[in-house]
C-alpha positions in Angstrom: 78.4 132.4 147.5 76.8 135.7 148.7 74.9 136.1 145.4 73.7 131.9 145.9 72.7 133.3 149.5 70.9 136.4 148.2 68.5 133.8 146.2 68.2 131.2 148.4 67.3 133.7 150.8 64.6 135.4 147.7 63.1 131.8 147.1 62.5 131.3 150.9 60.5 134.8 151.2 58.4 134.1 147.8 57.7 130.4 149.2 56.7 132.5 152.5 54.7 134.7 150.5 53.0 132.3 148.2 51.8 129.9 152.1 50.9 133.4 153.4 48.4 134.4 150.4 47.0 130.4 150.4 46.0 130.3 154.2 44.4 133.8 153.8 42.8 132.1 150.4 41.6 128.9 152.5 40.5 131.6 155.6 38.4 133.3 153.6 36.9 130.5 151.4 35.8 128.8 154.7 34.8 131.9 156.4 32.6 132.5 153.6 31.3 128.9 153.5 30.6 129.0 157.1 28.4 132.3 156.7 26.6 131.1 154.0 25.4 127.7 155.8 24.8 129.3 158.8 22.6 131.9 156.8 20.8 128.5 155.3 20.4 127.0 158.8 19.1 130.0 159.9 16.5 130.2 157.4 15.9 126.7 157.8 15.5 127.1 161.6 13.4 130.2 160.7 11.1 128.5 157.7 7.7 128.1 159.0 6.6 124.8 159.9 5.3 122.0 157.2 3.0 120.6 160.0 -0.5 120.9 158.7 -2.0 121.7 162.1 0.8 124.4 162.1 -0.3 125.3 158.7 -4.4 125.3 160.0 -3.6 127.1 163.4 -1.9 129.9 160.8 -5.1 130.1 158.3 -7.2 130.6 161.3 -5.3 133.7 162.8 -5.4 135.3 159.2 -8.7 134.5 158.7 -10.3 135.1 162.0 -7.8 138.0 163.5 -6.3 139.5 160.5 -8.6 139.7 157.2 -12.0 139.1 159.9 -13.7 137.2 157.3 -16.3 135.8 159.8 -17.9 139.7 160.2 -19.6 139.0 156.6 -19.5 135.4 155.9 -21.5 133.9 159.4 -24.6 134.8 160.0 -26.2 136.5 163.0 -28.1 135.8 165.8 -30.9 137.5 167.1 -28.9 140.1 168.8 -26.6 140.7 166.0 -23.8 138.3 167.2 -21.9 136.0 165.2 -23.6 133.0 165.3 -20.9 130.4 165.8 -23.0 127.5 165.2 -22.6 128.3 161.2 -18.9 129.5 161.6 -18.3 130.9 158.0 -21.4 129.6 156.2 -22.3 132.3 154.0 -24.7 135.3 155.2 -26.4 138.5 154.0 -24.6 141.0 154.0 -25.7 143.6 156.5 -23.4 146.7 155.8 -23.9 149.0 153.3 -22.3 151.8 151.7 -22.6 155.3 152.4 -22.9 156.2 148.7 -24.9 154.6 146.3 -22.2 151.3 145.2 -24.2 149.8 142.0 -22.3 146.1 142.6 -22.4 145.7 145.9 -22.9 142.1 146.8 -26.0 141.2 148.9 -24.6 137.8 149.9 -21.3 136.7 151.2 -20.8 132.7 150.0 -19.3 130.2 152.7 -16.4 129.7 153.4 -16.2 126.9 155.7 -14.8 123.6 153.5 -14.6 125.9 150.3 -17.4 124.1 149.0 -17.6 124.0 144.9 -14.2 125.7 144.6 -10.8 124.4 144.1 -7.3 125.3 145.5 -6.3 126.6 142.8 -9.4 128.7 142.4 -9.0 129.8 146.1 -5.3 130.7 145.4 -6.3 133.1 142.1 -8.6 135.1 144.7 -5.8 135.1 147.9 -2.7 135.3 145.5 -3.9 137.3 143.1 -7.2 139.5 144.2 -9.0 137.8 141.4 -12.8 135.9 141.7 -12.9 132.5 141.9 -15.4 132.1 138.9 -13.3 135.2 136.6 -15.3 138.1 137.0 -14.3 140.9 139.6 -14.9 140.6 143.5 -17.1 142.5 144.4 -17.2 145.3 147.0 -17.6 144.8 150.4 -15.1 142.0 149.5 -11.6 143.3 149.9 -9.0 142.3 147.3 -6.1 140.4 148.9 -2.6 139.7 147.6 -0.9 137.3 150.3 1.9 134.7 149.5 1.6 131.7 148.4 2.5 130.2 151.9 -0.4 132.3 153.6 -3.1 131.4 150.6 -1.9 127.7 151.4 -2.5 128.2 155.2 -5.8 130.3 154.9 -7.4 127.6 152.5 -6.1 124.5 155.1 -8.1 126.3 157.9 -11.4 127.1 155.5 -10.6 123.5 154.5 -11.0 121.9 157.8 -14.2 123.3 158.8 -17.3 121.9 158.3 -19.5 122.9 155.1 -23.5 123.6 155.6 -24.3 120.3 154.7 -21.7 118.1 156.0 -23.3 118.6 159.7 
């Protein structure tokens, strides 16, 4: 009887065991679910906005604040100001380089609609630091290399301004 005891009394513990490992099993399955969506809501929460005026108000901080583009691609005014009457419409360049630079540009083209250029070409020269028609960019231009999600935003702002001739 003692003996029958002894394994009753075995099986009991190995049951207790066995429920003991499967709620720490369940714990930690659910514990790591719940981290993991709440690291996906979190990025969701965090993921910038689809919006496309979100997505223009972006383009024009980078382009205006950030990269400056405005400095050589609208012209100036009689006392050297940007005129903001033809807001990124192409302009002479008016810097120049301290040393001799044999292919510096002389003009910088509009910007303002991205007239005669694609997205895709306007992505190759944001993405990539490549020019729009295959050759090299040429200096004072500076090469970029932004994400995908700032080329998208910088070519929605140039997008929604108005070209030379569309006024």
């Amino acid at each position: 009887m003692a003996k029958k005891m002894n394994m009753i009394t075995g099986v009991a513990a190995m049951q207790e065991r066995i429920m003991q490992a499967t709620f720490l099993a369940v714990f930690f399955l659910l514990l790591f679910l719940g981290a993991r969506s709440s690291v996906i809501v979190t990025g969701a929460q965090n993921a910038p906005s689809r919006n496309p005026q979100t997505q223009v108000s972006q383009g024009r901080y980078l382009v205006e604040e950030v990269a400056k583009c405005s400095e050589c691609h609208t012209p100036r005014d009689a006392e050297n100001q940007l005129d903001r009457s033809r807001w990124l419409q192409g302009a002479s360049i008016w810097i120049v380089p301290v040393h001799s630079i044999s292919n510096w540009a002389q003009f910088a083209p509009p910007l303002a609609g991205l007239p005669g250029l694609s997205d895709e070409q306007m992505e190759r020269v944001l993405e990539r630091g490549e020019a729009a028609n295959g050759r090299e960019i040429l200096p004072p231009m500076h090469v970029y290399h932004l994400n995908h999600q700032d080329a998208q935003a910088v070519i929605a702002y140039l997008r929604s301004l108005p070209t030379a001739t569309s006024r």
